[in-house]
N, C-alpha and C positions, 0 to 999 in steps of 0.2 A: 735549373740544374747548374751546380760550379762548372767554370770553363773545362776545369780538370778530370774531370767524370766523362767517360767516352757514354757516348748514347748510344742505344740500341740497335742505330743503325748498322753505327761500326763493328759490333760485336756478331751480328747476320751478316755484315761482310766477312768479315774474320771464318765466320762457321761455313759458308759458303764452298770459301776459298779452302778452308780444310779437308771438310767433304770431297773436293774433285781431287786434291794432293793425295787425299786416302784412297780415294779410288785411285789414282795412278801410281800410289804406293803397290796397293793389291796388285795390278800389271805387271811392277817390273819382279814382284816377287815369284809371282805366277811364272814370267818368261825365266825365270834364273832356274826356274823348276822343268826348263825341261820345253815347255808350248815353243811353237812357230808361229808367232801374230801376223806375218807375211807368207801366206803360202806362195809356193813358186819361186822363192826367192832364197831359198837355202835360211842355212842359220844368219839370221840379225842379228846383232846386240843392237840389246836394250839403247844404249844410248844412240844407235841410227835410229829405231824405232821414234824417241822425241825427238831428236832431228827433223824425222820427216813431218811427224805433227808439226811439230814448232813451224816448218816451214809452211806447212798448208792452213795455218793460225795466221802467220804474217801475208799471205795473200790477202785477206780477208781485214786483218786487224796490225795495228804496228807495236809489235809486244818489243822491247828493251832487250830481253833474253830469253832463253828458254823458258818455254811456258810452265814446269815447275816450280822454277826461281821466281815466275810472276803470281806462282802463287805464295810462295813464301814471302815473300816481297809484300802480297794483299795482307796475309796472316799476318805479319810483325806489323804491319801499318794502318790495319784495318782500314782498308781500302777497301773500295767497293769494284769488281772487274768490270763491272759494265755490262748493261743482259744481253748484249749479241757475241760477247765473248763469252760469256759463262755457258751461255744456248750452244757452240759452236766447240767449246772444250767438254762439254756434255753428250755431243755428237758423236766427239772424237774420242772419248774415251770410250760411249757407251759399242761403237763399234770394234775397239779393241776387247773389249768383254767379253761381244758376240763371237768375235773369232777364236778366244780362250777358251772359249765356253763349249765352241764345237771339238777344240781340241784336246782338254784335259780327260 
């Protein structure tokens, strides 16, 4: 394969990294609509809400910036997140979901 031809890897990194972007797309579209992802806590914005992700991401993992940006960041670079971070923004989104999910 030419050096210039990205492999397959990179392109299941890339689709990866899209997929959780999409799903955290859905999130912040959903919260603009209206849901409380935090019950008990009055209205968030969206952007506290990855705040707090992102912060409980960097517990665990040392992301650069918000963990959107890290996946835009894997998408333009076809980077690969690494499966304890993808396993753990997979946690973290899929429990934002559950809480959507009870709320819409």
């Amino acid at each position: 394969m030419p050096a210039s031809t990205p492999s397959n890897a990179s392109f299941d990194a890339a689709i990866q990294a899209a997929v959780l972007l999409g799903r955290w797309t859905r999130i912040v579209e959903r919260h603009g609509g209206g849901c409380s992802c935090c019950p008990g806590l009055g209205d968030v914005a969206i952007d506290e809400v990855e705040k707090r992700v992102t912060d409980w991401l960097n517990q665990r993992h040392s992301l650069s910036s918000a963990f959107s940006q890290v996946l835009r960041q894997c998408i333009e670079r076809r980077a690969p997140l690494g499966p304890e971070l993808q396993k753990d923004l997979d946690e973290a989104l899929s429990e934002l979901e559950r809480i959507q999910s009870g709320m819409a």
